[in-house]
C-alpha positions as CSV (number, residue, x, y, z in Angstrom):
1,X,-4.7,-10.9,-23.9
2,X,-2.4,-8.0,-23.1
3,X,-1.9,-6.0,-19.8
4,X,-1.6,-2.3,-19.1
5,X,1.8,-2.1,-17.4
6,X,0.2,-0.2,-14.8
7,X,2.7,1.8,-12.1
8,X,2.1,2.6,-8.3
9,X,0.5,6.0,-8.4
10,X,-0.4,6.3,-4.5
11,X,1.5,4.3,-2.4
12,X,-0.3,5.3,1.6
13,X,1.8,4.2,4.3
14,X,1.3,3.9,8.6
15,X,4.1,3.9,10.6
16,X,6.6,3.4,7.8
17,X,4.3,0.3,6.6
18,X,3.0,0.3,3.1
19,X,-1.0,0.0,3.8
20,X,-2.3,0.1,0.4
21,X,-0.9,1.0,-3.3
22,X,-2.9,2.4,-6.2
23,X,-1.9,1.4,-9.3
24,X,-2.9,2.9,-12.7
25,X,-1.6,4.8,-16.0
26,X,-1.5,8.4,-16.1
27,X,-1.1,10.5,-19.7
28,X,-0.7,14.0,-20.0
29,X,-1.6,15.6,-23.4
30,X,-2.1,18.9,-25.7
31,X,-4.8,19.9,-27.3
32,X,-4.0,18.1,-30.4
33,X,-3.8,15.0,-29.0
34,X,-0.2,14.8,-28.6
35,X,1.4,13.0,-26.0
36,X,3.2,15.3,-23.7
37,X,4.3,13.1,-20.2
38,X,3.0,9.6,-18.9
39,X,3.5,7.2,-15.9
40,X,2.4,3.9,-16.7
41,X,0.6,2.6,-20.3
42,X,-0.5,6.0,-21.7
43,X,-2.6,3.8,-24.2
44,X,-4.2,1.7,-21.4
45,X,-8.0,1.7,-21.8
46,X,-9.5,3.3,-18.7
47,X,-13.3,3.0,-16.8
48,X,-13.1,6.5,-15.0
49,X,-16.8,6.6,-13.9
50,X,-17.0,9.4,-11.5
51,X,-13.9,10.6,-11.4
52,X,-14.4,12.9,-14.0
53,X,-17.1,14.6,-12.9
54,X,-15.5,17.7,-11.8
55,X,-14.1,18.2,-15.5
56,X,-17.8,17.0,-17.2
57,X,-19.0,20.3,-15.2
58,X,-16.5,22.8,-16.3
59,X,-18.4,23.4,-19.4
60,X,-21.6,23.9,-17.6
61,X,-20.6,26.4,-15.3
62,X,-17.9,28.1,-18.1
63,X,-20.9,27.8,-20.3
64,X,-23.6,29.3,-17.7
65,X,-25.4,26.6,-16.4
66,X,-25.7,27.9,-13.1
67,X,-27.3,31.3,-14.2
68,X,-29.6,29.5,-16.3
69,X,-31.1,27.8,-13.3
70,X,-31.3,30.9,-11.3
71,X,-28.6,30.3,-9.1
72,X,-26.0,33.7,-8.1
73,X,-22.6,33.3,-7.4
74,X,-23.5,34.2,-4.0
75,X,-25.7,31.4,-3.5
76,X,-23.4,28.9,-5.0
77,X,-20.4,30.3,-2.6
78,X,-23.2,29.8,0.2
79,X,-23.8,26.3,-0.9
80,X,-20.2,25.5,-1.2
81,X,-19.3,27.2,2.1
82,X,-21.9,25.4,4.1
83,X,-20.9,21.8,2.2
84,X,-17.6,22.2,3.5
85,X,-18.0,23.1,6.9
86,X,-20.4,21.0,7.5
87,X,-19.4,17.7,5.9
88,X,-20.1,14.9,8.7
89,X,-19.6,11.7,6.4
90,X,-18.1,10.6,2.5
91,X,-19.2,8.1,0.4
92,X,-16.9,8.6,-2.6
93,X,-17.4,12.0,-4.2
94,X,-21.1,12.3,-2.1
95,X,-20.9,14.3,1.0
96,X,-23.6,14.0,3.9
97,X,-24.2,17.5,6.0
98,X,-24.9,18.2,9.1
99,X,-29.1,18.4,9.3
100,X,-31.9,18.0,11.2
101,X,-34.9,19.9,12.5
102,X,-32.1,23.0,13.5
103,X,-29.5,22.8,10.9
104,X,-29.5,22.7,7.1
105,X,-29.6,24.1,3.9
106,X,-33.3,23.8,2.7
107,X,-33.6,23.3,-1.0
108,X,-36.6,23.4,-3.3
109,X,-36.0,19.9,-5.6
110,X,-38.3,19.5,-8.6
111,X,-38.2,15.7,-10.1
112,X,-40.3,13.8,-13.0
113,X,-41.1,11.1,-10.3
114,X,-39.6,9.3,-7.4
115,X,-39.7,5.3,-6.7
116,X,-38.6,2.9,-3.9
117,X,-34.4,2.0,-4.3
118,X,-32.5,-0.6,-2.6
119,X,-29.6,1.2,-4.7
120,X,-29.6,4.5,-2.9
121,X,-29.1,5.0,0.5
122,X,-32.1,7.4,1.1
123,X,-34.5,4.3,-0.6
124,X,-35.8,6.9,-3.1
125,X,-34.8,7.1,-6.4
126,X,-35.9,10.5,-8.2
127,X,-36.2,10.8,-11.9
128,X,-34.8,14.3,-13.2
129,X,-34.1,15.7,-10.0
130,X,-33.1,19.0,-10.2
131,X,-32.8,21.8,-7.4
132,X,-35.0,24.9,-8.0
133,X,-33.6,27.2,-5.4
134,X,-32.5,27.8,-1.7
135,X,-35.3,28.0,0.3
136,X,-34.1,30.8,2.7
137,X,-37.4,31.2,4.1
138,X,-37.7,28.2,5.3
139,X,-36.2,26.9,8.3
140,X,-35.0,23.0,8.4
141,X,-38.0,22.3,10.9
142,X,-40.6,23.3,7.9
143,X,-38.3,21.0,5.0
144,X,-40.0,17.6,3.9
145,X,-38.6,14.6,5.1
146,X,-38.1,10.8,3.8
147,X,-40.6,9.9,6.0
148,X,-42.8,11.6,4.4
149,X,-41.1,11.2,0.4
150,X,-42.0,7.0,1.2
151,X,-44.9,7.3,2.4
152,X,-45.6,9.0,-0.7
153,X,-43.8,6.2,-3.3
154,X,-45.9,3.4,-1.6
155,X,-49.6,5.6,-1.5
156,X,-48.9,5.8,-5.3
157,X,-47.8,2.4,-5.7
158,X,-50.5,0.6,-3.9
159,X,-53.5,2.8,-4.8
């Protein structure tokens, strides 16, 4: 079995001490495929899993996707605008806002089903989940909670 020969693409430092050092293969190419720069193997096999997300939605949003929905551009800037300023935890490329019974974004979501997860943080898993529209009549006091989202898995689990 071969190796990449991967190269230090981050290398984070404190106080002048090397901490931690990413190492992967970077290739740059045209549209025809043709290699244009690299650091690293440029024919090294990669696993990106989430970190292409942001390019997997570029044809959704080029392509409409958000009108489609429903959603305006001034609603997504809202979104965006509240996301970032009120961004009180990461996990990766998931953000938890600010929110409770005075503050929040209230969202209508409409899903195929929901079940109990050990996998997610919330303990709910939904199936299709996909976000309506911004509830802007609704204050955070009046949104659902996962309280009530559990108690709902186990009535129609156990009856």
């Amino acid at each position: 079995m071969t190796f990449p020969s991967h190269v230090p693409l981050v290398v984070a430092t404190r106080n002048a001490h090397v901490e931690r050092i990413h190492w992967g293969s970077v290739a740059v190419v045209d549209t025809t495929g043709a290699l244009l720069a690299h650091a690293g193997d440029p024919h090294a096999w990669v696993f990106s899993r989430s970190t292409l997300k942001p390019f997997q939605a570029l044809p959704f949003v080029r392509d409409g996707g958000p009108e489609h929905f429903g959603f305006t551009d001034a609603e997504l800037t809202e979104i965006d605008r509240y996301v970032r300023r009120n961004t009180i935890n990461r996990f990766g490329p998931v953000r938890e806002v600010a929110h409770g019974r005075d503050a929040g974004l209230v969202f209508e979501v409409a899903f195929e089903g929901l079940q109990q997860s050990t996998r997610h943080k919330s303990g709910i898993a939904m199936r299709f989940p996909r976000i309506n529209r911004i509830r802007t009549d609704k204050p955070a006091a009046e949104a659902d909670t996962i309280d009530n989202l559990l108690r709902l898995v186990a009535s129609s689990t156990h009856g």
